[in-house]
C-alpha positions as CSV (number, residue, x, y, z in Angstrom):
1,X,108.5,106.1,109.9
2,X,107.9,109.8,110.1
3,X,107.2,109.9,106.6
4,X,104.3,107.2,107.0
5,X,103.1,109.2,109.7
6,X,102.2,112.2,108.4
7,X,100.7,109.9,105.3
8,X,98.3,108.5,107.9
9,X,98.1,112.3,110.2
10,X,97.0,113.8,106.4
11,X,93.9,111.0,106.3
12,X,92.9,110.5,110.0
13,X,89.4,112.0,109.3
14,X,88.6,108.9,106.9
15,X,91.2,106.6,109.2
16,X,88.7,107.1,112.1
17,X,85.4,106.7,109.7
18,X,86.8,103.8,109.0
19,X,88.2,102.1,112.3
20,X,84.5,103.3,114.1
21,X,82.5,101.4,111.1
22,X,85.2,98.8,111.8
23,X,83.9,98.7,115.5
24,X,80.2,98.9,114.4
25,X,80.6,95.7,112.4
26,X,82.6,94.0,115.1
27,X,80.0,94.8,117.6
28,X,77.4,93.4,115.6
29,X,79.3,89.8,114.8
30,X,79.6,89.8,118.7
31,X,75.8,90.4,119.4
32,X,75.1,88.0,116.4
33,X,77.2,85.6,118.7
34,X,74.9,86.5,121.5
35,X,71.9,85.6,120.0
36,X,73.2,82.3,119.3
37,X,74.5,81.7,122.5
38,X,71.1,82.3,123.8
39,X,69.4,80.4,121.3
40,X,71.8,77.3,122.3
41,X,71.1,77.5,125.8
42,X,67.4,77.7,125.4
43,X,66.9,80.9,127.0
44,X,65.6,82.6,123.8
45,X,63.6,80.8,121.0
46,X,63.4,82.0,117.4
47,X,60.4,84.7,117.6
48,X,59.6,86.6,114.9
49,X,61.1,89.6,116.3
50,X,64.1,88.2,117.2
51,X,64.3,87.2,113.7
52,X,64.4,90.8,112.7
53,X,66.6,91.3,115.0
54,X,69.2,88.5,113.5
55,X,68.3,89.7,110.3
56,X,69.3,93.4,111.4
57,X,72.7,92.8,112.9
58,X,73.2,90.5,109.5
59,X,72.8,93.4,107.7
60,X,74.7,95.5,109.9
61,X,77.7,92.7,110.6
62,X,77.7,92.8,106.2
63,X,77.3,96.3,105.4
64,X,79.6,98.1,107.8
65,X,82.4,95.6,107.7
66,X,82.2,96.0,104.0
67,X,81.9,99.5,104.1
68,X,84.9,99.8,106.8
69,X,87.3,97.8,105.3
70,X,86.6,99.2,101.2
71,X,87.3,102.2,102.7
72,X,90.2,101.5,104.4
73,X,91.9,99.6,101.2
74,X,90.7,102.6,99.0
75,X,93.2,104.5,102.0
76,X,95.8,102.0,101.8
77,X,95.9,102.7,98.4
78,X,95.8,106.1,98.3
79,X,98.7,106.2,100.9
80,X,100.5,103.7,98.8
81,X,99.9,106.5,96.1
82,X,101.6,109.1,97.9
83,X,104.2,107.4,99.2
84,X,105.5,106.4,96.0
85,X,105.3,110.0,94.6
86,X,106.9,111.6,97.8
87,X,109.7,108.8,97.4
88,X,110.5,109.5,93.8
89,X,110.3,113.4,94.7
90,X,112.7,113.2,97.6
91,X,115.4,111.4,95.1
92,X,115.0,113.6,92.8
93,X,115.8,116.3,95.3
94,X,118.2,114.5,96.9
95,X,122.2,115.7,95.3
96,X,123.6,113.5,93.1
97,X,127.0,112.8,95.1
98,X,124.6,111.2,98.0
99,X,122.2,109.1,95.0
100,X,125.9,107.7,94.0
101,X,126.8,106.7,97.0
102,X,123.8,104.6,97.4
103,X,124.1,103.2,94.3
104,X,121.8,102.3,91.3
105,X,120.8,98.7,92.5
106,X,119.8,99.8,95.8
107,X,117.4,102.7,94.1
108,X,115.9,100.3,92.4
109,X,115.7,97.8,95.1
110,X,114.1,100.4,96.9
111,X,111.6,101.7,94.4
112,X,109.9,98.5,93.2
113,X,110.5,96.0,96.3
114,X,110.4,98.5,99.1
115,X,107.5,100.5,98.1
116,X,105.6,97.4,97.1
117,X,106.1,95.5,100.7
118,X,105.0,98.6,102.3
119,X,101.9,98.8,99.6
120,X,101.5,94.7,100.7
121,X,101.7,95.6,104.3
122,X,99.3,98.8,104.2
123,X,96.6,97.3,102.3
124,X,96.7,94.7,105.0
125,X,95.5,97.1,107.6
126,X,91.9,97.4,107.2
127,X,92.0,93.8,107.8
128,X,94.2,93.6,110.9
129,X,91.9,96.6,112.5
130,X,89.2,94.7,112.1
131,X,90.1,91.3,113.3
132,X,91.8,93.3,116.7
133,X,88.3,95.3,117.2
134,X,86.6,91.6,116.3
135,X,89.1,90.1,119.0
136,X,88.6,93.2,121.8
137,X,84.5,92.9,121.2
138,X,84.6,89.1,122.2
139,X,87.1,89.7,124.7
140,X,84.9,92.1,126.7
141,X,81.6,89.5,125.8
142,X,83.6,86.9,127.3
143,X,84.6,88.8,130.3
144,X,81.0,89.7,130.5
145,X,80.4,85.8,130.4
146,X,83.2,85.0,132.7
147,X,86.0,86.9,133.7
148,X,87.5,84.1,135.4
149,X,87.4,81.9,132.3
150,X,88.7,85.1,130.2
151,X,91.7,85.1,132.4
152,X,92.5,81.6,132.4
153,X,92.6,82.2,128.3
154,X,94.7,85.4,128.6
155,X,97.3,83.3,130.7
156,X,97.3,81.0,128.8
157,X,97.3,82.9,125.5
158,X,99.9,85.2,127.2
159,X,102.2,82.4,128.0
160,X,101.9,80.8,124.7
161,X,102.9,84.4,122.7
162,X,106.0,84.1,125.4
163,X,107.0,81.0,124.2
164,X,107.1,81.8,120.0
165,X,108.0,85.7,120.9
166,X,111.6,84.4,119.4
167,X,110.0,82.8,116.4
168,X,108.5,86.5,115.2
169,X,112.0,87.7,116.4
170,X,113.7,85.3,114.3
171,X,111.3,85.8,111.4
172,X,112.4,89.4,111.2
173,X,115.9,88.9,111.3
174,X,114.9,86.5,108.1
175,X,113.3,88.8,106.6
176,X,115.9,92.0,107.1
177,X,118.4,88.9,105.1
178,X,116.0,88.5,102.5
179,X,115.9,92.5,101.7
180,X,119.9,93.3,102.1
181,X,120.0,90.3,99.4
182,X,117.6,92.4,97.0
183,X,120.6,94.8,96.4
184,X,122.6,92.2,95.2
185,X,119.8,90.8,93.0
186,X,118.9,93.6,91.4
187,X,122.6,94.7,90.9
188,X,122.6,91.4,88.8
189,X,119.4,92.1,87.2
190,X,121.2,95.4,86.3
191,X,124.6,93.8,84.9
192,X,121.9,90.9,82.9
193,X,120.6,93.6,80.6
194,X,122.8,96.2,80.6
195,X,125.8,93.8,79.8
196,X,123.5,91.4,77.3
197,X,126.1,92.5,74.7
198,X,129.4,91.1,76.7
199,X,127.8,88.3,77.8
200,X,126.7,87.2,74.6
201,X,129.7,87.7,72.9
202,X,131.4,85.0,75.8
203,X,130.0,82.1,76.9
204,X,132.0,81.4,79.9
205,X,131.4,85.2,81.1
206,X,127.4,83.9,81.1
207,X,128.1,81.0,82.8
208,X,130.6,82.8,85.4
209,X,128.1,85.5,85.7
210,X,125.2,83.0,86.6
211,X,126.9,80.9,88.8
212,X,129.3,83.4,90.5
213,X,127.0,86.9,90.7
214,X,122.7,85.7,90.5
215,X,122.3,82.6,91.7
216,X,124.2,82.7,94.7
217,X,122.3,85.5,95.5
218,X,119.0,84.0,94.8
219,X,119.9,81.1,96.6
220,X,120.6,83.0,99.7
221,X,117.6,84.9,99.5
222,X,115.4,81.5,99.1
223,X,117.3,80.1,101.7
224,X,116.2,83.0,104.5
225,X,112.7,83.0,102.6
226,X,112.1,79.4,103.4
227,X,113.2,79.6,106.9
228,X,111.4,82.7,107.6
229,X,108.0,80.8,106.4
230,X,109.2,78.2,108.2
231,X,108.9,80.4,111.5
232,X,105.6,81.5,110.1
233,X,103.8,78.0,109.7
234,X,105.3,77.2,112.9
235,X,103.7,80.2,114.5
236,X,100.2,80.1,112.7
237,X,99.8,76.1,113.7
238,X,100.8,76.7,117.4
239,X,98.4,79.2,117.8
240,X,95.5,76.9,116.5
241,X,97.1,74.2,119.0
242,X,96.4,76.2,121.6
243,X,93.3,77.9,120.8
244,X,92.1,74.7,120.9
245,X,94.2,73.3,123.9
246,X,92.3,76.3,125.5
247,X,89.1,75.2,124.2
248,X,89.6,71.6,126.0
249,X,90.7,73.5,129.2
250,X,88.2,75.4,129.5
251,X,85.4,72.4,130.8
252,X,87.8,71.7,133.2
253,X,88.8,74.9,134.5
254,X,85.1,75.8,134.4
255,X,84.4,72.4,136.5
256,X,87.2,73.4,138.9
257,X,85.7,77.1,139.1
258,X,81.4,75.8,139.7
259,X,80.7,77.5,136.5
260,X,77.8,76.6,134.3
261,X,78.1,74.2,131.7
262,X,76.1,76.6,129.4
263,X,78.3,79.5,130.1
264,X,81.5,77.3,129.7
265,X,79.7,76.0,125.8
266,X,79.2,79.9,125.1
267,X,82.7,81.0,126.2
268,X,84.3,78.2,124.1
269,X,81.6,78.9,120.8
270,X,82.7,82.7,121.3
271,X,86.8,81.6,121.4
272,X,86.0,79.3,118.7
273,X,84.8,82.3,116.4
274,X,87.5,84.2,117.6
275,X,90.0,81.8,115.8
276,X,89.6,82.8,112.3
277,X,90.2,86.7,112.6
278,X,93.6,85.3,115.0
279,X,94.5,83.0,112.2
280,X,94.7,85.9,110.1
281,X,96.1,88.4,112.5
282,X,98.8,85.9,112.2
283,X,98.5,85.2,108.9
284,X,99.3,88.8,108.1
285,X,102.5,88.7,110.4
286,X,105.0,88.1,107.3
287,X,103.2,90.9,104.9
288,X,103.9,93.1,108.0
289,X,107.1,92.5,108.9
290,X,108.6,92.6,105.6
291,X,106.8,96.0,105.0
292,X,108.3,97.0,108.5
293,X,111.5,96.0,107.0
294,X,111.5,97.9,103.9
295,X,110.5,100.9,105.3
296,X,113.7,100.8,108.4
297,X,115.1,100.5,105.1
298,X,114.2,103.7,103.3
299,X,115.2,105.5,106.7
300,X,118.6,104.5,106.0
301,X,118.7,106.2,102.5
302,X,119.2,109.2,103.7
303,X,117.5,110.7,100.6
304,X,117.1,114.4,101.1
305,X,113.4,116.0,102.6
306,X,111.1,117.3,100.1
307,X,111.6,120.6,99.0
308,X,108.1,122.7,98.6
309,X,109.6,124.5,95.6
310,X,111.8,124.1,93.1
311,X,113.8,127.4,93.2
312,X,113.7,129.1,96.4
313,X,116.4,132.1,95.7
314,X,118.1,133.9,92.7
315,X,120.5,135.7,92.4
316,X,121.4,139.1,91.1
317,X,123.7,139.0,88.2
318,X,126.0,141.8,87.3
319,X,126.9,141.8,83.7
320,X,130.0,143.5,84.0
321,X,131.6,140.6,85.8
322,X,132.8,137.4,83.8
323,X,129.7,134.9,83.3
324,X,131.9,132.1,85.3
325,X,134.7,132.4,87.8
326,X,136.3,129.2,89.7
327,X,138.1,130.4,92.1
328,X,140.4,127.7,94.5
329,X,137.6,125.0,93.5
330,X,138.0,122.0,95.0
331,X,136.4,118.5,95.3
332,X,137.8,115.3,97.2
333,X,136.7,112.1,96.7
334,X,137.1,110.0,100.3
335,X,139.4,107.1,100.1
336,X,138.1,103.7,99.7
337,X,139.8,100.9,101.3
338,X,143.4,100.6,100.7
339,X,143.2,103.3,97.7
340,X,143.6,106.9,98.1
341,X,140.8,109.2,97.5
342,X,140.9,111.8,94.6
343,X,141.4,115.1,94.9
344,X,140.7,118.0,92.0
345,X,141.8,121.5,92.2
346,X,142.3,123.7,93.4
347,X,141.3,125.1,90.4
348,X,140.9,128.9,89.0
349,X,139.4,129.4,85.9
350,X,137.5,132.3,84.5
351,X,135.2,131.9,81.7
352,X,133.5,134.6,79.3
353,X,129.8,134.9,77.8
354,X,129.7,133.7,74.5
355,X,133.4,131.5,74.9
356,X,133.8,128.1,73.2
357,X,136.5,126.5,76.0
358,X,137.4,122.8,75.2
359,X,138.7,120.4,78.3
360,X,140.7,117.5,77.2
361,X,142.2,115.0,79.5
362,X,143.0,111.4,79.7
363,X,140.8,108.7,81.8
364,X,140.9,109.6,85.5
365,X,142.1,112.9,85.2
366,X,139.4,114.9,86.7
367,X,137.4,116.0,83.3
368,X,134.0,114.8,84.4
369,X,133.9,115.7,88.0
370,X,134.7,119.1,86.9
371,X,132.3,119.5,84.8
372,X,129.8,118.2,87.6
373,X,130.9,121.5,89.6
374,X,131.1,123.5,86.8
375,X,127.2,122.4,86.3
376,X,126.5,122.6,90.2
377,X,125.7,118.6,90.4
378,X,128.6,118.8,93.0
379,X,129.0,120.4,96.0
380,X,132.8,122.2,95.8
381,X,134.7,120.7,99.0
382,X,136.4,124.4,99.4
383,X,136.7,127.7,96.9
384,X,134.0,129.6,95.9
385,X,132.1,129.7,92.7
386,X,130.5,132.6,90.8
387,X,128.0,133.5,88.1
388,X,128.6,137.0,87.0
389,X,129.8,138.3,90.5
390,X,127.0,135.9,92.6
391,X,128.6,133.9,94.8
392,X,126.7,130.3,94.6
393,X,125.5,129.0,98.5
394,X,123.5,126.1,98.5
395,X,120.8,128.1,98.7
396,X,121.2,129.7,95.0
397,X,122.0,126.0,93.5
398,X,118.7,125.6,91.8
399,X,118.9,128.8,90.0
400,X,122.7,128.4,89.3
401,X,121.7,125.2,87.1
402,X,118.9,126.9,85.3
403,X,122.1,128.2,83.0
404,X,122.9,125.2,81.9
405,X,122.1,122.4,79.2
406,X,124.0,119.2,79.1
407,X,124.9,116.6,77.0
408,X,126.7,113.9,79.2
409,X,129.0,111.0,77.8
410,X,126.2,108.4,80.3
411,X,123.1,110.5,79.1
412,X,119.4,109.9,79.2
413,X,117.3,110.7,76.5
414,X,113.9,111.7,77.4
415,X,111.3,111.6,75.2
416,X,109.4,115.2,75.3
417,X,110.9,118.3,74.7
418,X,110.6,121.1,77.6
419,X,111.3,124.9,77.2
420,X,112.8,127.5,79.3
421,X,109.1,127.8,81.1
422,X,108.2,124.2,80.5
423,X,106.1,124.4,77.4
424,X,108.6,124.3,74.3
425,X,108.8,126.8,70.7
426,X,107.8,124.1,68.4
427,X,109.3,126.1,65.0
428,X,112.3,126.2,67.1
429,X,112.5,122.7,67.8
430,X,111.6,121.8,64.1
431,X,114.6,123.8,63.0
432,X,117.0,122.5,65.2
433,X,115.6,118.8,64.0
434,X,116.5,119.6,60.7
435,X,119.9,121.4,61.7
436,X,120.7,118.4,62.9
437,X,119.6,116.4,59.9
438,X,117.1,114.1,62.0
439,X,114.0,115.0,60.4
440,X,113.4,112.1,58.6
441,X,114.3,109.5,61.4
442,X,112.2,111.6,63.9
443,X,109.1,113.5,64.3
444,X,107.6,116.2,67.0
445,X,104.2,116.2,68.3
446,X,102.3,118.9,69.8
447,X,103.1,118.1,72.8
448,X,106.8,118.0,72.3
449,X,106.8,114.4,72.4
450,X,109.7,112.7,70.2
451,X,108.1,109.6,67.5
452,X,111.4,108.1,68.3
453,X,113.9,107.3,70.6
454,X,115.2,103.9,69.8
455,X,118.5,104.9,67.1
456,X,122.3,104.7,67.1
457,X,124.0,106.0,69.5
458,X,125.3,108.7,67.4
459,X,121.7,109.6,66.6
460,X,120.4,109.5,69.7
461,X,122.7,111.9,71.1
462,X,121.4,114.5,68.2
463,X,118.0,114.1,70.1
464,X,120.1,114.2,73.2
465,X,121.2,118.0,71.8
466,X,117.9,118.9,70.2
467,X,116.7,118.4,73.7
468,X,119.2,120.4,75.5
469,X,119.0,123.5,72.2
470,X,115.1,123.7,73.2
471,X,115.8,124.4,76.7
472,X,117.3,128.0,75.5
473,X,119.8,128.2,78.6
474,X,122.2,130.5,77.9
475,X,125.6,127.7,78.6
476,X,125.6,124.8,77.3
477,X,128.2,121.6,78.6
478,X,129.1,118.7,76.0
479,X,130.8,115.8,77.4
480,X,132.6,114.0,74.4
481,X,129.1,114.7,73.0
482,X,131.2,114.0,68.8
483,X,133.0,111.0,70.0
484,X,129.4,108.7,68.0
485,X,129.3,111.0,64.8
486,X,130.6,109.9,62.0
487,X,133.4,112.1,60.0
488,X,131.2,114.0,58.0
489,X,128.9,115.5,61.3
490,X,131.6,115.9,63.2
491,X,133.2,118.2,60.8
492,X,129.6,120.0,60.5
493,X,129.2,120.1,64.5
494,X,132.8,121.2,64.7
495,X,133.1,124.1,61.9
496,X,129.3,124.6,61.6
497,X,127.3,124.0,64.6
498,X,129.4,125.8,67.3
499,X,130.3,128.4,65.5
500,X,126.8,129.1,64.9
501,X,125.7,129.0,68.9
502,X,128.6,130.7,69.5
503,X,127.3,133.6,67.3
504,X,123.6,132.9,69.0
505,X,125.5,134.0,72.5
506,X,125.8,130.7,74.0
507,X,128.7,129.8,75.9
508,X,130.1,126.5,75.2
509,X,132.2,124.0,77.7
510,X,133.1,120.8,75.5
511,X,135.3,117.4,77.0
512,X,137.0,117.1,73.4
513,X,139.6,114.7,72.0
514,X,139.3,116.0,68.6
515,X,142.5,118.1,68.2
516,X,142.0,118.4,64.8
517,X,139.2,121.0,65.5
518,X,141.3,122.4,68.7
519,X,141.3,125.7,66.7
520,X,137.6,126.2,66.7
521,X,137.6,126.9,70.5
522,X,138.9,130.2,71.9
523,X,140.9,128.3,74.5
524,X,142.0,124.9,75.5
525,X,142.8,123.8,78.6
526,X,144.4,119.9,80.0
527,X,142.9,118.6,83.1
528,X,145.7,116.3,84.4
529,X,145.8,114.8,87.7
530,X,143.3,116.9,89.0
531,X,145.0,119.9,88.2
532,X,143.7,122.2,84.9
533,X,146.9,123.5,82.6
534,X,146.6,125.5,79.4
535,X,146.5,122.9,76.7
536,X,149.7,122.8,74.0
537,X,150.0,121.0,71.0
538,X,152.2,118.3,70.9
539,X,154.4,119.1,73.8
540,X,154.1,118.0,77.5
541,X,152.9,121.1,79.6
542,X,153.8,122.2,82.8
543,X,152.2,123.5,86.1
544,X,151.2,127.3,85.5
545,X,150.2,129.9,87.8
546,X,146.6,130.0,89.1
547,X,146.5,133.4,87.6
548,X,147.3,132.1,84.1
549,X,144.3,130.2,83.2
550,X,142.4,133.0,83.0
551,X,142.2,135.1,80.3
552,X,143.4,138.7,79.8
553,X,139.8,139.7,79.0
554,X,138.3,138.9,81.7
């Protein structure tokens, strides 16, 4: 809610153009109303003038409602507009330990569904202003007609919003059903294309998966969809039940009261009118609710507030000192349920400018979330960190990750090359295309945008490199980046390729299994159990000495 709030604080100059042509237009309908009320009751007759004058508030009824409510949809959308950008720029500054624990399904979920129910409900706005200005305007003409009458309706209106208060209550809870289901949905959405392979290769998976994982979940959220209209229609036909229950009323109240025929026929013309904008006050009650719902629901994301910059501090390397120290890193994972949580470290590790330092490891072992807080994607849990001599605080994360370019074993391939400064060297690029022998699968416009993304694996995690060479950060992290290549490249990226960034000056951390190339790298090390050991050959290695991983140079 906050965040919506300063949306709508940022545009209250047009909000309140809007509502007071809003007003204008209402006010006219209600003297328009007038006019006929008095043309009824014979105590006005159709003079030229007041012809003009019908024509007038015509013109002012069409123009300024049209006016009020374009402009407050063109708002709507703009807010929409924001809201989506400030939504994808809060998860992208939001750490990537906290976008795990929410899960893939539930971004998505909340990206598409969420921001589109709030969009729906927004865009509704203009509508509901008008049609409560609309209602307030004939309120005050009827209390001007009859205030007696005008509180016999708002009993009775009051009184029969009492009595289906716990339908709107019940609609909600339908509703907050409907979107804990999305989750679920889209996590099967998610397993539908990304598995397509697995469940094509096995029939009974597909049928398991459909009967077991989707439609379940699409069946409950029809289920609580249903209802929750159900509530709705319910709602919107007692309301007209009663309008018109009033309506009836009304001549006998009036008769009870000594009030005038004629004023009782222009109270009840005025309530009749008033129906239509209620209907559709109503009307809009679903569209708001579930846009009430969805955003109660980005609230409990807990994605992080938006940063105004991207890089805040830097620090102040000395040269002297070794380009990366670990020292007592640590990072636990929390248990979940009856399993014991993770821990890895502590871990000391020193490692040099220009140093080619493989990590192998078996599944599970701790290779990939140390290379998370060797990149500064993870917070450590306790021990400090260091690039040449700077100790890394929060504060210096951004610029700690500047020094580094990854390849990832779960990568994404983006399709435009960026530079250290955000434009790109395109003779560079163009070199490193044809270093890596892709030159006739792939071309580079001058934007840096790539003709092609859609190749083998193995090839599109040559683009995956090209990408991260272009950035020209001075360390750069491979995650079983040779694991796709067939014999022939992996011997050139292995005896060829590193060696030749190595002489560049870049520092090189690669999660290998490729012992035949061990003796490229200047060291080895074996993560194991969340511990990191120097690596030997063929024989089962022990526990060292902190001290002992790092090396004499440094």
């Amino acid at each position: 809610m906050p965040l919506f709030l300063s949306l709508l604080k940022r545009h209250r100059g047009l909000l309140g153009l809007g509502l007071l042509a809003s007003l204008v237009s209402a006010a006219a309908g209600i003297g328009l109303i007038n006019e006929i009320n008095r043309l009824i009751a014979g105590s006005a007759s159709m003079t030229p003038a007041l012809g003009a004058m019908f024509v007038g508030l015509l013109v002012v009824l069409f123009g300024f409602g049209f006016g009020a409510q374009a402009l407050l949809t063109a708002l709507g959308h703009r807010v929409v507009y924001e809201l989506r950008l400030q939504m994808v720029k809060r998860l992208l500054d939001t750490s990537i330990e906290q976008l795990e624990k929410i899960g893939e399904a539930s971004l998505y979920a909340t990206l598409s569904k969420d921001i589109v129910s709030i969009g729906q409900a927004f865009n509704r706005m203009p509508f509901v202003f008008y049609n409560l200005l609309l209602m307030l305007g004939g309120c005050l003409y009827m209390a001007w007609l009859s205030w007696q009458l005008l509180l016999i309706c708002v009993v009775g209106l009051g009184l029969g919003t009492w009595l289906a208060h716990g339908w709107f209550a019940r609609m909600r809870q339908l509703m907050l059903r409907v979107r804990e289901t999305d989750d679920r949905l889209y996590a099967a959405y998610q397993g539908a294309i990304e598995g397509r392979f697995e469940l094509a290769l096995n029939a009974r998976r597909k049928e398991r998966f459909y009967a077991l994982d989707l439609q379940p979940a699409a069946e409950y959220a029809r289920r609580n969809e249903v209802h929750a209209d159900r509530y709705w229609t319910l709602s919107l036909n007692w309301t007209v039940a009663l309008i018109l229950a009033l309506a009836g009323g009304l001549f006998a109240a009036g008769a009870w009261l000594g009030v005038d025929n004629g004023v009782i026929a222009a109270f009840v013309l005025v309530l009749m009118f008033l129906r239509m904008p209620l209907n559709d006050l109503i009307g809009s009650l679903p569209t708001l609710v579930a846009g009430n719902v969805s955003l109660a629901k980005i609230q409990t994301l807990a994605f992080a507030d938006e940063r105004s910059e991207l890089l805040a501090d830097t620090g102040k390397p000395d040269p002297s000192q070794p380009l990366l120290e670990l020292q007592a890193l640590s990072y636990d994972y929390p248990p979940q349920g009856d399993e014991h949580g993770f821990r890895l470290g502590p871990v000391n590790l020193s490692v040099a400018k220009g140093e080619i330092l493989f990590i192998v490891g078996g599944n599970g072992s701790g290779k990939s979330t140390l290379a998370k807080l060797l990149t500064g994607l993870y917070e450590p849990s306790a021990g400090a960190l260091k690039l040449q001599g700077v100790a890394i605080t929060p504060a210096l994360r951004d610029w700690y990750r500047t020094h580094f370019s990854t390849v990832f074993s779960s990568f994404y391939l983006f399709e435009r090359l960026v530079g250290p400064q955000g434009d790109f060297d395109p003779q560079l690029a163009q070199a490193w295309l044809e270093r890596l022998r892709m030159q006739r699968k792939v071309t580079i416009d001058a934007q840096g945008g790539l003709s092609t993304t859609r190749l083998s694996q193995g090839q599109r995690k040559r683009l995956a490199l090209l990408v991260a060479l272009v950035e020209e950060r001075p360390i750069l992290l491979l995650d079983e980046w040779a694991a796709d290549q067939d014999p022939g490249f992996r011997a050139f990226f292995y005896r060829e390729l590193l060696p030749e960034l190595k002489a560049q000056g870049k520092t090189i951390i690669a999660i290998s299994h490729d012992d035949h190339y061990f003796s490229i790298a200047d060291r080895v090390l074996k993560c194991d159990g969340g511990q990191l050991y120097p690596y030997e050959h063929g024989a089962t290695s022990t526990a060292p000495s902190a001290s002992s991983i790092l090396p004499a140079s440094v």
